[in-house]
KELUM-729121 format. One record per atom (N, C-alpha, C): residue in three letters; x, y, z. Coordinates in steps of 0.2 Angstrom, whole numbers, plus 5000, padded with zeros to 4 digits. Atoms other than C-alpha are relative to their C-alpha. Layout:
ALAXYZ...
//
This chain:
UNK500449944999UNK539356365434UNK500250045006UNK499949934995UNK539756535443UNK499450005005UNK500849994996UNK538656585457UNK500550075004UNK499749944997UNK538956765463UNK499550035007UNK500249974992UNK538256835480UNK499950064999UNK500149945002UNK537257005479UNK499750005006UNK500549964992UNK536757105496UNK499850064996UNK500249955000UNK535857245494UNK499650015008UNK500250004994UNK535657365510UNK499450085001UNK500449935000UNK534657535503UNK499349985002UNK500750004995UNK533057545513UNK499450044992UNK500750015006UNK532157605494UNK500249954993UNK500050045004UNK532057525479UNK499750024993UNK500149965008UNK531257625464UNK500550075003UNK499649934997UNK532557795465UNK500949975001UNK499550014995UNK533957695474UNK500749994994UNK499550005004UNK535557715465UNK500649945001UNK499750065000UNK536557565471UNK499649955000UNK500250055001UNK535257465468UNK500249994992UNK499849975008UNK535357545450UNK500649964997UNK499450025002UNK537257525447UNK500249935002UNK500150075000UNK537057335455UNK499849964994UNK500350035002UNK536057285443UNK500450004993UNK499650025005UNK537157335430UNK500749964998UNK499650055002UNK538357245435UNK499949934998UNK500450074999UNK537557095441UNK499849984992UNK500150015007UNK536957095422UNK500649994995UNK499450015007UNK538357115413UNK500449925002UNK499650074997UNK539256985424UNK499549934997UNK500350045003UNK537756865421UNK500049984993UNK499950045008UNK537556875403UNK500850004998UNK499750025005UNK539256875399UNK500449915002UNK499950064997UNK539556705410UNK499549954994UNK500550065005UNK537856635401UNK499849975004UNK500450064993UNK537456515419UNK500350025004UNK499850004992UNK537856615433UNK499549995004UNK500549984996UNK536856585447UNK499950055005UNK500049964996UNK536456715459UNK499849995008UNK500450014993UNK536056705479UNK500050115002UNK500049935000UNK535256865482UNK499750035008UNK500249994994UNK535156935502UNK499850095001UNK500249945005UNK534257105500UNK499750015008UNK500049974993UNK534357185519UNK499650055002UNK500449944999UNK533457335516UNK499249985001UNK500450014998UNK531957225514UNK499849965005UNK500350054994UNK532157105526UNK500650005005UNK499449974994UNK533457165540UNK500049925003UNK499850034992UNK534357045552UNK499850025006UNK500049984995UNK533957045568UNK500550025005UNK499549974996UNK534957135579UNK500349965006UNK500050044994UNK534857035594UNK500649945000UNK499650085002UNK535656885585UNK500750025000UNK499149995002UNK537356965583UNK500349995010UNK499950044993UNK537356935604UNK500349955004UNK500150065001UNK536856785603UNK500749944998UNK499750035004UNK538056725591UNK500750015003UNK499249964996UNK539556825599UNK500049955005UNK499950034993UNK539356745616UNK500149934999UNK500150065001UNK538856575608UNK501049985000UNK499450025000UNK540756575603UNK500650005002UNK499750004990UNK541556585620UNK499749975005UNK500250034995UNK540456485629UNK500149924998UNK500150095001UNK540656285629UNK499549994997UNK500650035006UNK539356175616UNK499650005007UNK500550024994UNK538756105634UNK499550065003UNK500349944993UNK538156265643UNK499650064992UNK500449985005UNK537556355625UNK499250005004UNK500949984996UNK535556435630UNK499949984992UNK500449995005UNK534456395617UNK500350064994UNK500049925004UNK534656585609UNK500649974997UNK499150025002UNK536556545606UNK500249964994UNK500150055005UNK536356385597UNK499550034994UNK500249975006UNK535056465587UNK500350054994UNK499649955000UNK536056625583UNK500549974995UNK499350045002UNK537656505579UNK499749984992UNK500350035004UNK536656415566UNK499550064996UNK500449955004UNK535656585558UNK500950034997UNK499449985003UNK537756655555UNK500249964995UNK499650065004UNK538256485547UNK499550004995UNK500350015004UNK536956485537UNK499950064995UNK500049955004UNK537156675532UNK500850024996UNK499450005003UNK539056645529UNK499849944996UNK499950055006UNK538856485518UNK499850054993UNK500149975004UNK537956615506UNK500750044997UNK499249975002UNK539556725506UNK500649924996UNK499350065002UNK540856555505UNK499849964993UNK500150035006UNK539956485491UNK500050044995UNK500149975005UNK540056615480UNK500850004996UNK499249985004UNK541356655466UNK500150054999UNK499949935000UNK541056835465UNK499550015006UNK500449984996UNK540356965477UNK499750074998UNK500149935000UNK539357125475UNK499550025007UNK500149974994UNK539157225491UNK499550084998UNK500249955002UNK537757375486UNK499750045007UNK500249984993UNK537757475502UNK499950085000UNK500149955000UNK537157665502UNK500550015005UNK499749974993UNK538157805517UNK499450035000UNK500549974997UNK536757845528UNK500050035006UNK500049934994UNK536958005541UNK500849984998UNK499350005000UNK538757995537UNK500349945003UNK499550075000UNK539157805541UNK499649964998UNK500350085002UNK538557625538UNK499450005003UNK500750014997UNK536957575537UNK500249965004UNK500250064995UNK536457475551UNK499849944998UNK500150075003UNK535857345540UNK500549965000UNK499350025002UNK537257325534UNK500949965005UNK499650044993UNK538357305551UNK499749975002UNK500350034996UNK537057225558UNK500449934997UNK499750045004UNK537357085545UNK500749965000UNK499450014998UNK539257085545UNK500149995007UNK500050034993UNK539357075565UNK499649934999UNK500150065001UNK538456915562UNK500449965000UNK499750065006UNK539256835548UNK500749995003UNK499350004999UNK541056875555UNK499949965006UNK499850074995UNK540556765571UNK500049924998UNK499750075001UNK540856615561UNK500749994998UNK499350015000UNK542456545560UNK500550004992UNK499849975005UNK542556555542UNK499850084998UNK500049935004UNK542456735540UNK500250045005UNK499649964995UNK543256795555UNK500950014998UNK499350005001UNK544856885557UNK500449945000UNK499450045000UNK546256795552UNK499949924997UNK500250054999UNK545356655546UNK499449984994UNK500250035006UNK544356675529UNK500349964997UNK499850055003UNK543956575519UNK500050024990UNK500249965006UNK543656715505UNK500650034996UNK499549965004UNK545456765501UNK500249994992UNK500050015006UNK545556815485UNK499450014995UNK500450015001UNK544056805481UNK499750074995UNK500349945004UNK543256955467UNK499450035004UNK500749964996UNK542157075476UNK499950084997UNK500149915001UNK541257245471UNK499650025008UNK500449984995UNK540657365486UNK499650054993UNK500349955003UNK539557485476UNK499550055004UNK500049964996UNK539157635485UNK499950074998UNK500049925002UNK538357805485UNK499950055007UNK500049954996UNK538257965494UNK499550054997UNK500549945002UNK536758115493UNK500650054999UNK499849935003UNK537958255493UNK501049974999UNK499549984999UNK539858305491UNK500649975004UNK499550034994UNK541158215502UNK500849994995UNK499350015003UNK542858225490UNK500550065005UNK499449934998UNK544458345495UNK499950064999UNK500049935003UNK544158535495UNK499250005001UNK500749965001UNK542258515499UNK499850035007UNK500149974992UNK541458585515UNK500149935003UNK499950064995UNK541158385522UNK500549974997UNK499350045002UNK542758315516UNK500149995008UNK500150054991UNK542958175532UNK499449975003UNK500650034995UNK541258165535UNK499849934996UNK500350095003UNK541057985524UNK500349975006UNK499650044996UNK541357875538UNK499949924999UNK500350054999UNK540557725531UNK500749954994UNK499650025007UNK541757685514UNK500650005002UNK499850044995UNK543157675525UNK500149955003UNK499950064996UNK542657555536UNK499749954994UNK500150065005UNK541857445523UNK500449964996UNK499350015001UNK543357445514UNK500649955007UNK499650054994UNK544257385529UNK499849945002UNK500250084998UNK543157235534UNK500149964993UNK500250045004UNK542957175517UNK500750004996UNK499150035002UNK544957205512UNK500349975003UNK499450024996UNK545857175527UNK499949925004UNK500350054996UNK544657055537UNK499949944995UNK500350055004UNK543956965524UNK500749994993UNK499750025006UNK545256985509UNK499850004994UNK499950045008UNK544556985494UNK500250064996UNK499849975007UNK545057065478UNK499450065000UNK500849985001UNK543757225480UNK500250054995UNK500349925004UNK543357355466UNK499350065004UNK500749945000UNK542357505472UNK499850064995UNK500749955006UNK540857595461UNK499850085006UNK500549914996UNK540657775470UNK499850044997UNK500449965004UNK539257895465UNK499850045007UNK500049944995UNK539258055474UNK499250044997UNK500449944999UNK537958205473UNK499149964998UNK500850054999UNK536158075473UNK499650055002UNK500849964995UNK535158215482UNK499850034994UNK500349935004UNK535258325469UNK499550034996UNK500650025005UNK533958295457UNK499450045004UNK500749954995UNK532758315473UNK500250075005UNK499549964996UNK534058445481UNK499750074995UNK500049945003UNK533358635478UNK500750034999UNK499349954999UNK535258705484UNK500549954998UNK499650045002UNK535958585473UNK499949994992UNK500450015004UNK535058615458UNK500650034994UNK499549995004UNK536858675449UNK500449945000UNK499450055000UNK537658515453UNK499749934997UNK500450065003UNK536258415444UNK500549964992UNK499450035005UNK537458395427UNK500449975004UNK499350034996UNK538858345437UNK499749925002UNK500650044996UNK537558225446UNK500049954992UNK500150065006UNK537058125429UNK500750004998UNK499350025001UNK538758135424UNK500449945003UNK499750064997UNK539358025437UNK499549945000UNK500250085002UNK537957915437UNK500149964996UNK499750035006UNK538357885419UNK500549975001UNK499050034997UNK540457845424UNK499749945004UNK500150074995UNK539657715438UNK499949944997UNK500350065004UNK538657615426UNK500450004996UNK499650015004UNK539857625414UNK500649955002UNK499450024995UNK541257585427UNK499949925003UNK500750064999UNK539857445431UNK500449944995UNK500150045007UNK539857365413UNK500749985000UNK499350025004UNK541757365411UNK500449965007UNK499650044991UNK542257295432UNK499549954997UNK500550045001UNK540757175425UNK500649944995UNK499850045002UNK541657105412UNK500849984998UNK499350004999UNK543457115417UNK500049935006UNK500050044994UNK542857015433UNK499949924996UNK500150065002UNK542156875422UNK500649974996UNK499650045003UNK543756835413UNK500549955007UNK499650044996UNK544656785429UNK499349955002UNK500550064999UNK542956665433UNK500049954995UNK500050075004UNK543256585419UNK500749974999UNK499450024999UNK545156585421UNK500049955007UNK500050014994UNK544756505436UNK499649925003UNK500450075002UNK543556375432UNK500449934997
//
């Protein structure tokens, strides 16, 4: 049996569009598997504590003996947040770009997880591994538009999740989200369903391209 790994980090949940295009993957994947199991860490409703990523940081430079309370606690919430990650077969990453970089859930989280030894530079345990980031943006951010540069978040995600960690990643982008409720956007609404049709579509077909190597693999 498969088991895949789903975060989600969008702060809504009825409207949210990587929640949306998650789902269709995660379904397609599911039913074409027939017994995957899912572990599902869903940030937006239950954030990480921030504190902990301190905690955890320090714990892995200080000696076991001299560990404070916090440290050890810390140590043991990261292990516990990477076994989810390490036991997976697949992974879906569903993170919105919020003020033009990474949600803070989302780093919060990562800063964590990366303080364990398996999932730290140089040192996963995930290489190879099939991964989707799925990812949206409210307005325009391609080449030629006024904010072309201002994504700073899809960038770096891509960098921790190919470089650091390795795995196999696809990414799902879906641009112009505001539009619908955007009055000075109200010509870029076809464009707007457009691409969300492409996403979930893009979804369905990385959904069932993914599950041929899981069962190659099996």
């Amino acid at each position: 049996m498969s088991t895949i790994f789903r975060l989600d980090a969008s702060i809504r949940h009825d409207g949210s569009v990587t929640r949306a295009v998650a789902d269709t993957l995660e379904s397609t994947i599911s039913t074409e598997l027939g017994d995957a199991t899912v572990i599902r860490r869903d940030l937006g409703s239950n954030p990480i504590e921030g504190s902990l990523w301190a905690s955890a940081a320090f714990a892995g430079h200080t000696p076991e003996e001299h560990r404070t309370q916090d440290q050890v606690a810390a140590m043991k919430a990261a292990a516990a947040l990477a076994d989810e990650v390490v036991s997976a077969d697949a992974l879906i990453f569903a993170v919105p770009m919020y003020n033009f970089g990474v949600s803070q859930h989302f780093k919060t989280w990562f800063d964590i997880v990366a303080t364990d030894p398996r999932l730290s530079l140089g040192q996963s345990q995930i290489v190879g591994r099939p991964a989707f980031l799925v990812t949206a943006r409210g307005g325009g951010y391609g080449a030629g538009t006024p904010r072309e540069g201002w994504d700073h978040a899809t960038g770096w995600m891509r960098r921790v999740l190919e470089d650091v960690w390795g795995v196999d990643l696809d990414v799902i982008e879906t641009e112009l989200t505001l539009a619908e409720v955007t009055p000075q956007m109200a010509e870029l609404r076809e464009l707007a369903r457009e691409q969300l049709a492409e996403s979930h579509e893009t979804a369905r077909q990385s959904g069932r391209s993914v599950t041929i190597k899981l069962r190659s693999a099996a």
